[in-house]
VEXLUMZA-380503 format. One line per field, with one value per atom (N, C-alpha, C): atom name; y, x, z; residue number from 1. Coordinates in steps of 0.1 Angstrom, whole numbers, plus 2048, in hexadecimal, padded with zeros to 3 digits. Layout:
REM residues N
atomo CA:...
yy Y:...
xx X:...
zz Z:...
num NUM:...
This chain:
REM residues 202
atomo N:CA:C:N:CA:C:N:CA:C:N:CA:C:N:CA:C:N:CA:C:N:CA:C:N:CA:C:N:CA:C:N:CA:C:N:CA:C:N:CA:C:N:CA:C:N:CA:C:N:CA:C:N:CA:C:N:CA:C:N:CA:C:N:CA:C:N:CA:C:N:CA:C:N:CA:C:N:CA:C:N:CA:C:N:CA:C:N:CA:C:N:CA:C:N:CA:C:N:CA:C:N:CA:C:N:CA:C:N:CA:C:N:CA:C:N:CA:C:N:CA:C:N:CA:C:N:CA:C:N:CA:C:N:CA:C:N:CA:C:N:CA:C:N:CA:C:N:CA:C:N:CA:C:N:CA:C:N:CA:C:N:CA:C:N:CA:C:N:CA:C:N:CA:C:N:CA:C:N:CA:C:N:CA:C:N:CA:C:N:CA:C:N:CA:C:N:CA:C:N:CA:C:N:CA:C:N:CA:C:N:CA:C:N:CA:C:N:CA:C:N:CA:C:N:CA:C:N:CA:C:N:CA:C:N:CA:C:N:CA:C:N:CA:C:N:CA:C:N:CA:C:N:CA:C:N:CA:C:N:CA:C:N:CA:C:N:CA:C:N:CA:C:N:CA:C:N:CA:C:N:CA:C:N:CA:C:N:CA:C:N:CA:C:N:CA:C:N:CA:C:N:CA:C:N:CA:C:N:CA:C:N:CA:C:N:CA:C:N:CA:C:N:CA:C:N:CA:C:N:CA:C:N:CA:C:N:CA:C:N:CA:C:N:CA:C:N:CA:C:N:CA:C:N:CA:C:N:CA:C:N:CA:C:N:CA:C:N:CA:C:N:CA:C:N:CA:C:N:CA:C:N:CA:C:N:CA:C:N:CA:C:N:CA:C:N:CA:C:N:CA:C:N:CA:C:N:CA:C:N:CA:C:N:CA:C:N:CA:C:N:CA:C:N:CA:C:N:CA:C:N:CA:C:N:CA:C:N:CA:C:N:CA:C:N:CA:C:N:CA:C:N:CA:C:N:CA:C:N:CA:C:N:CA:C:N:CA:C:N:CA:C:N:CA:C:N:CA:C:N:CA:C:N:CA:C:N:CA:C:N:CA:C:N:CA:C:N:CA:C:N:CA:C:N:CA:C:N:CA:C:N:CA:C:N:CA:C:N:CA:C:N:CA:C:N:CA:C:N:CA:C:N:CA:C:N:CA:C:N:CA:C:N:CA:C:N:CA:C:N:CA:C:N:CA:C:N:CA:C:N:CA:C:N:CA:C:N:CA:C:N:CA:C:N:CA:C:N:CA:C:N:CA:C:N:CA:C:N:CA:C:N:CA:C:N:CA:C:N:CA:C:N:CA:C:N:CA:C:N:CA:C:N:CA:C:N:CA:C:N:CA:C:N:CA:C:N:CA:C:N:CA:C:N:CA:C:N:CA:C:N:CA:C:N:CA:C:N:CA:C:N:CA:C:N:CA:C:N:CA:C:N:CA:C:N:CA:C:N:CA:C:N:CA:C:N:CA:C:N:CA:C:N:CA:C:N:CA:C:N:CA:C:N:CA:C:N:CA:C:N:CA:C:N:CA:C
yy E22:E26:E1B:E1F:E11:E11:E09:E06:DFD:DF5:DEC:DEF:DEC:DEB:DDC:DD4:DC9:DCA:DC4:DC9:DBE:DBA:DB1:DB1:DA9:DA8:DA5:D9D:D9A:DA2:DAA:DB6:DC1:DC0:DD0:DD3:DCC:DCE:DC9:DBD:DB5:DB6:DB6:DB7:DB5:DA4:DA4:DA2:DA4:DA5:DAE:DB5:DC0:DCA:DC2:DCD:DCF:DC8:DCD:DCB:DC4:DC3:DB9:DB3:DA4:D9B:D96:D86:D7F:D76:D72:D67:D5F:D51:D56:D63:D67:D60:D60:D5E:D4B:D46:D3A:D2C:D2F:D26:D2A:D35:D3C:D37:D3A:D38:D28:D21:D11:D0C:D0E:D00:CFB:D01:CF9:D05:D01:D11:D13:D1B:D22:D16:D12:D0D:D01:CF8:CE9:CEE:CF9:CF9:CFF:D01:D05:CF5:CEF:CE0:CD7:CD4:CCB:CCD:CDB:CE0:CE8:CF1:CFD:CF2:CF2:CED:CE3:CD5:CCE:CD0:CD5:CD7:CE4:CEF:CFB:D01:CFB:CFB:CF9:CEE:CE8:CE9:CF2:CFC:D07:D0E:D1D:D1D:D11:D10:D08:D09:CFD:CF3:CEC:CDC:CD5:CDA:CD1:CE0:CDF:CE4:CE7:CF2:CF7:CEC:CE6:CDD:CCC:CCB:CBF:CB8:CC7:CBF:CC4:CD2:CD8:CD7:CCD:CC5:CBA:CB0:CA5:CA7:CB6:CBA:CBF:CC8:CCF:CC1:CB4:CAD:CA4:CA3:CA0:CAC:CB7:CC1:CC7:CC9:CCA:CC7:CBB:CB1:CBB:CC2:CCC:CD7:CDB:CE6:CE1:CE9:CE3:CED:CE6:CEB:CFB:CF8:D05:D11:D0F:D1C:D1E:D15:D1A:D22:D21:D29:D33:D33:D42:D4E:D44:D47:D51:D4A:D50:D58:D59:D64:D70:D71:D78:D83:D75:D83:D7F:D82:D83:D8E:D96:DA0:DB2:DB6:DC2:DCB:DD1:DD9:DE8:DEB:DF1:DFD:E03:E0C:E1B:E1E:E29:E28:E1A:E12:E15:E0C:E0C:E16:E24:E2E:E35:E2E:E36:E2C:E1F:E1B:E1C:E21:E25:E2E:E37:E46:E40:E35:E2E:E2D:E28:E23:E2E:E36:E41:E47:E48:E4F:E44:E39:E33:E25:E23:E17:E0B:DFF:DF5:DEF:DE9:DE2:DD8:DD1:DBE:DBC:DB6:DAD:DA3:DA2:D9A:D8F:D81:D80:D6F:D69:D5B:D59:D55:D51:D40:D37:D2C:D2F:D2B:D2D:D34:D2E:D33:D40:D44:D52:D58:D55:D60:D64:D5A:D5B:D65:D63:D69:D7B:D7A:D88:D92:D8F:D90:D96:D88:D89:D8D:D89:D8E:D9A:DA0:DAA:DB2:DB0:DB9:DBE:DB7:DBD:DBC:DB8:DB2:DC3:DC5:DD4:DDF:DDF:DE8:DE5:DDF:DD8:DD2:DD2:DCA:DB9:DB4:DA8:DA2:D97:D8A:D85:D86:D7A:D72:D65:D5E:D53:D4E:D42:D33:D32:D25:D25:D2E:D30:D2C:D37:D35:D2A:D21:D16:D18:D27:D28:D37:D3A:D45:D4D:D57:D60:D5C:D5C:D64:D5E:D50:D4B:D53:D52:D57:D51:D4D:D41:D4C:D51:D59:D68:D6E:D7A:D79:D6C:D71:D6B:D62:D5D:D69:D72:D7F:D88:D8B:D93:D8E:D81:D82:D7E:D7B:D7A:D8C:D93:DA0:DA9:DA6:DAA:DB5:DB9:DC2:DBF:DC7:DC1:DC3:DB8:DB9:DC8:DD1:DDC:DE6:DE4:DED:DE8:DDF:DDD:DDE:DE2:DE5:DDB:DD8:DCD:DD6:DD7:DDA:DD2:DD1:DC3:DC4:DC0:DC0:DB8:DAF:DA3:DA5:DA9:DAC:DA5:D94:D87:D8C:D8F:D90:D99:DA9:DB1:DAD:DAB:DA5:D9D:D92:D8A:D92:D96:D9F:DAA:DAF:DB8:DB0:DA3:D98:D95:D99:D93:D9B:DAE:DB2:DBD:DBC:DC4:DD3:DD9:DE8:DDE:DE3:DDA:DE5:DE7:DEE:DE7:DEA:DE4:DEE:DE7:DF0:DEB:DFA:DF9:E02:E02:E0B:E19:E24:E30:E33:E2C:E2E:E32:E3A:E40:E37:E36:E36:E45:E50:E5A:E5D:E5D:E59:E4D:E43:E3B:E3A:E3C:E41:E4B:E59:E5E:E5B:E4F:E4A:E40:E3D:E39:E41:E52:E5C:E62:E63:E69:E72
xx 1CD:1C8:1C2:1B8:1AC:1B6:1BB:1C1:1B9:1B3:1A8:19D:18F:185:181:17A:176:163:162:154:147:140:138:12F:129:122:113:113:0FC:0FB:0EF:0EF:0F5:100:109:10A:111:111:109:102:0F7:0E8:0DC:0D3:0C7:0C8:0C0:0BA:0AE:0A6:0A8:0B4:0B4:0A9:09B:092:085:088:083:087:098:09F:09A:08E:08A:095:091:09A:09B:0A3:0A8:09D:09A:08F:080:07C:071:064:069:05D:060:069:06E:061:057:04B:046:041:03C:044:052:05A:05B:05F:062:058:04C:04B:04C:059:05D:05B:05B:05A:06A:068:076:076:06E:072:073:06F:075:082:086:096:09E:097:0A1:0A3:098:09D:09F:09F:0A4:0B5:0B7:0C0:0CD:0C9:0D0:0D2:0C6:0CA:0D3:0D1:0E1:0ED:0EF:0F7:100:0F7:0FD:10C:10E:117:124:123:131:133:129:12A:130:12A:12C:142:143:154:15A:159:162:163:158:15A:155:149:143:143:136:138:125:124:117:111:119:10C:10B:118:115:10A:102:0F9:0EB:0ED:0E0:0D8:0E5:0DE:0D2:0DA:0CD:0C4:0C6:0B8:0AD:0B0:0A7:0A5:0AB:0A3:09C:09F:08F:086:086:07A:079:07E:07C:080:07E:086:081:077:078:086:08D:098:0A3:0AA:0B9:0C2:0C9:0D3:0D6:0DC:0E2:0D6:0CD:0C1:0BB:0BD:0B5:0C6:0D4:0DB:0DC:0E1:0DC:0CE:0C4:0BA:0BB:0C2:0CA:0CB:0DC:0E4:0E0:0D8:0D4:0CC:0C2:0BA:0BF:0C7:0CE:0DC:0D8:0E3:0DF:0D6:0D8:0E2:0E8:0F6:0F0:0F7:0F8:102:0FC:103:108:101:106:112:10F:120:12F:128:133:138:131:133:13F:13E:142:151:14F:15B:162:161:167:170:16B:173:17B:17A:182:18D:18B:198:19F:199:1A0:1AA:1A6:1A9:1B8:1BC:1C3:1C5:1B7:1AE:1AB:1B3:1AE:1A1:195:18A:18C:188:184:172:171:167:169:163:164:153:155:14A:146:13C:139:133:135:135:13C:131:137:13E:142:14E:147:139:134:12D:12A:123:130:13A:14A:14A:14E:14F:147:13E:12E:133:132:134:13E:146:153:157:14C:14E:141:137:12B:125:127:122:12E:139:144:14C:148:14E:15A:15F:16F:176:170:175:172:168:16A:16F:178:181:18C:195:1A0:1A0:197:197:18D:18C:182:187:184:184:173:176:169:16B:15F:160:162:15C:164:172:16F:184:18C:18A:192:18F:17F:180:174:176:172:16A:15D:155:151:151:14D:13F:13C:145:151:156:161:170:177:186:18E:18E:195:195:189:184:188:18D:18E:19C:1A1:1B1:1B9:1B2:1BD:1B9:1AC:1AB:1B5:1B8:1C4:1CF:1D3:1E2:1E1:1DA:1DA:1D5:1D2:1D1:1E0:1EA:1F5:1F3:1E6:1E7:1E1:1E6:1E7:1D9:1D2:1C2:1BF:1C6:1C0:1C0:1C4:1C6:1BA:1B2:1A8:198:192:183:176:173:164:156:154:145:13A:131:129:11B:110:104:0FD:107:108:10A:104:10A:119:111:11D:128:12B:136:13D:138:13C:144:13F:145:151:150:15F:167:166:16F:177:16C:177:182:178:181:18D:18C:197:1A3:1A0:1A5:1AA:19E:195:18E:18D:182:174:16C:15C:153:148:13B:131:127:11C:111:113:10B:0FD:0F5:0E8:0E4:0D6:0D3:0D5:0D8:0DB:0EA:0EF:0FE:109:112:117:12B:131:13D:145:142:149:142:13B:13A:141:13D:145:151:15A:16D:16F:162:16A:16E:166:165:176:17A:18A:190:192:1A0:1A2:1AE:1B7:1B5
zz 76B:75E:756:74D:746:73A:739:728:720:727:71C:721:71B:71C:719:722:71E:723:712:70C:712:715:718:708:705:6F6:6F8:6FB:702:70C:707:70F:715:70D:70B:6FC:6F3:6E7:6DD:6E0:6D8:6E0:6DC:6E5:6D8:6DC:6D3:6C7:6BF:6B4:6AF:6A1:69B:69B:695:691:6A0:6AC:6B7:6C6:6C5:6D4:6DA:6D5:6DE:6DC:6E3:6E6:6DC:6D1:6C7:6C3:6D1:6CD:6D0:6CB:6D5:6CF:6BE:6B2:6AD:6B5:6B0:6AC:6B6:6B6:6A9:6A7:699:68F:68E:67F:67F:68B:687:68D:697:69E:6AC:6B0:6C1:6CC:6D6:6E1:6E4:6E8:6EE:6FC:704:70B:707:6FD:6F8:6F4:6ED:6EE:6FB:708:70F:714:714:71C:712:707:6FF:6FC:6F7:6F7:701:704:70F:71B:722:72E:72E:729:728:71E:718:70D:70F:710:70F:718:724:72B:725:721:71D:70E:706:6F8:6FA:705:707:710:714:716:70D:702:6F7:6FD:706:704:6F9:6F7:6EB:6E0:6D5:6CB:6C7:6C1:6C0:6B8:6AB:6A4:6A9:6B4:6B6:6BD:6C6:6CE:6C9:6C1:6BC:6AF:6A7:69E:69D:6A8:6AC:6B6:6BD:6C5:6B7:6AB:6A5:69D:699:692:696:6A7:6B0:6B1:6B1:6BB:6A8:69C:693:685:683:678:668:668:65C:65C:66B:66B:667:65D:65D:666:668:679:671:664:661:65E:65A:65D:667:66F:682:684:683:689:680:675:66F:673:672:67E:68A:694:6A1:69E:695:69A:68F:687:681:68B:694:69D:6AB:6AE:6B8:6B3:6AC:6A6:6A5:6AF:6B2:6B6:6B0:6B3:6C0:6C6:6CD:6C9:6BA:6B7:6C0:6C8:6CD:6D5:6DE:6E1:6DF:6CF:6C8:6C1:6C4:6C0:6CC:6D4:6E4:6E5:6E2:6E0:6D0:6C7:6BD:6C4:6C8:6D3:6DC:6E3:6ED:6E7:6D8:6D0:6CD:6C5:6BF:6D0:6DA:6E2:6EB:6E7:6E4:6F0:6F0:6F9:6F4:6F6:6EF:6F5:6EB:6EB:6E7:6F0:6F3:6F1:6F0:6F0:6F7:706:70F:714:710:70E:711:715:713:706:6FA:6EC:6EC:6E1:6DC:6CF:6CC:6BB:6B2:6AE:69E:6A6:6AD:6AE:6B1:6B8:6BA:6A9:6A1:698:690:693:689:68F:69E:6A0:69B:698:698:688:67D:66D:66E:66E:668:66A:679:682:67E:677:67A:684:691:69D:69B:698:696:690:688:681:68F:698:6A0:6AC:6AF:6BA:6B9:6C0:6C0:6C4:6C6:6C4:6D3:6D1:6DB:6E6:6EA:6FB:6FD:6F8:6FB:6FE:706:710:709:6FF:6F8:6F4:6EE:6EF:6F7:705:714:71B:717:71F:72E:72E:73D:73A:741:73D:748:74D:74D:759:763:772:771:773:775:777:781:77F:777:772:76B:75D:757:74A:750:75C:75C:75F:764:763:752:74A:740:736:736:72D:732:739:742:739:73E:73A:72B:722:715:70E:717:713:715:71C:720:728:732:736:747:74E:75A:760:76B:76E:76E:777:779:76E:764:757:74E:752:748:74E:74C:74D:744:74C:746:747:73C:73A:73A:743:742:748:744:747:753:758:761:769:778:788:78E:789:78B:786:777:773:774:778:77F:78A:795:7A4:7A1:79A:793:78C:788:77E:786:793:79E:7A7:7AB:7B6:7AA:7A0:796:794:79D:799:78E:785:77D:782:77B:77B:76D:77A:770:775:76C:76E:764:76C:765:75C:751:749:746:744:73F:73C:733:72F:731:72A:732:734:731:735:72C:729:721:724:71E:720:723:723:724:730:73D:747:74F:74D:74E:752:74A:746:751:74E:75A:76C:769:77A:777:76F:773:76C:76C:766:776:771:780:784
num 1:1:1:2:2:2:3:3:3:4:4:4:5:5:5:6:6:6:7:7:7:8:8:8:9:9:9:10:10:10:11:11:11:12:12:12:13:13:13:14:14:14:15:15:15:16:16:16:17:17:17:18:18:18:19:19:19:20:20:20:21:21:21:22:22:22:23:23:23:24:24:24:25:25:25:26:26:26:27:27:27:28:28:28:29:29:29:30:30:30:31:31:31:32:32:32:33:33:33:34:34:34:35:35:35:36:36:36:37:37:37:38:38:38:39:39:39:40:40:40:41:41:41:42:42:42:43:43:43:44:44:44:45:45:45:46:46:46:47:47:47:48:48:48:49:49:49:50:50:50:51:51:51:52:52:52:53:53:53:54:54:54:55:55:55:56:56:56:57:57:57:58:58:58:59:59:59:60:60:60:61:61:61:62:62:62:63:63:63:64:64:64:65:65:65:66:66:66:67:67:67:68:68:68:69:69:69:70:70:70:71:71:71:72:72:72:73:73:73:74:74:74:75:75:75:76:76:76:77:77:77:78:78:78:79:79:79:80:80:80:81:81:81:82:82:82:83:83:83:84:84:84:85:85:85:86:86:86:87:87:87:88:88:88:89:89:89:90:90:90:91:91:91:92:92:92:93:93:93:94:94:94:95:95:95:96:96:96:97:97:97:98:98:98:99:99:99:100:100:100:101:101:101:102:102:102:103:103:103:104:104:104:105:105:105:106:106:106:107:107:107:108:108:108:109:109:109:110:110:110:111:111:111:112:112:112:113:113:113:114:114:114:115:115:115:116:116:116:117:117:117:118:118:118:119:119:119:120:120:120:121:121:121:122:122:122:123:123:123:124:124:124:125:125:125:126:126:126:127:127:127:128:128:128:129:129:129:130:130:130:131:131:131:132:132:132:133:133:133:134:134:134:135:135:135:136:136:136:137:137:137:138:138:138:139:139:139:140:140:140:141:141:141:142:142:142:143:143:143:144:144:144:145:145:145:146:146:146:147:147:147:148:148:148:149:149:149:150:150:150:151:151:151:152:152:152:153:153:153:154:154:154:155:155:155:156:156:156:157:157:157:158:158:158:159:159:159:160:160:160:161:161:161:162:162:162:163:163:163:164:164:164:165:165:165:166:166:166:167:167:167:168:168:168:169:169:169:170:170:170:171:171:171:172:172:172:173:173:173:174:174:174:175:175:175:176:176:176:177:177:177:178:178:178:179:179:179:180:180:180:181:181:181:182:182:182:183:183:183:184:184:184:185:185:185:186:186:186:187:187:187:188:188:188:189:189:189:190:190:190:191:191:191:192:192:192:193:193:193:194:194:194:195:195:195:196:196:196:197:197:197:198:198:198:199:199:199:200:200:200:201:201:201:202:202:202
């Protein structure tokens, strides 16, 4: 039996540009200045690893990249920036997991996040009001394919691997999540949770 539901967030429940589903840095050259690729390699490529597991910390390293590649940005309006458009909800979802709840199924949010967007999701997105709470990779330390992120979500959920289900957009993370012991499907477009569900009722 699925007692939890654990939620994947980029590309299950977030997707995106509110007002067109693009990708969050799509317009970034236009609004500041830099390409999306001077920030995947100035930024992302060395840094982002060891952000995305609570080793380091979102402004320690993305401050002094934006006041080389853009000394007019201040750190704090390139990330309001972000997560602003990077905040398309996936309301019909979360319409499907409201029902999960009522029907007496706890919802996780299971996810690779650094601190201030867990946070941001959670307060500013509200998600926090439509779920029972977070599992995210800076937190745990360890993200998502990793076993390490599919078994300490387990035992800090109090529910045993095979009682919880991962929803996720990620082939990788699917596969780990079963070798882990887990019920995982991959979602996409088209897909309903009341479908879904009925592929694990007895």
């Amino acid at each position: 039996m699925i007692n939890a539901l654990m939620v994947d967030v980029d590309g299950v429940l977030v997707g995106g540009r509110p007002r067109d589903g693009r990708p969050w840095a799509s317009g970034i050259e236009d609004d500041f200045g830099f390409s999306v690729e001077q920030l995947q390699r100035e930024f992302f490529a060395p840094y982002w690893n060891d952000i995305i597991v609570g080793r380091s910390t979102l402004d320690r390293h993305l401050k002094p990249v934006l006041a080389e590649i853009a000394p007019h940005l201040r750190y704090e309006v390139f990330v309001a920036y972000w997560f602003e458009n990077d905040a398309r909800l996936n309301n019909g979802l979360l319409a499907q997991l409201d029902q999960q709840r009522r029907s007496g199924r706890r919802v996780y949010l299971a996810t690779n996040q650094e601190h201030a967007r867990a946070a941001h999701l959670m307060e500013v997105l509200r998600l926090g009001s439509r779920c029972d709470g977070i599992y995210y990779s800076a937190a745990l330390g360890c993200r998502k394919p990793d076993k390490a992120f599919f078994d300490k979500v387990s035992a800090l959920s109090g529910f045993q691997a095979d009682q919880l289900l991962l929803i996720d957009d990620t082939p990788a993370n699917v596969t780990a999540a079963r070798a882990s012991g887990w019920n995982a499907v991959i979602w996409s477009d088209g897909c309903t949770l009341e479908a879904t569900m009925k592929n694990f009722e007895p």
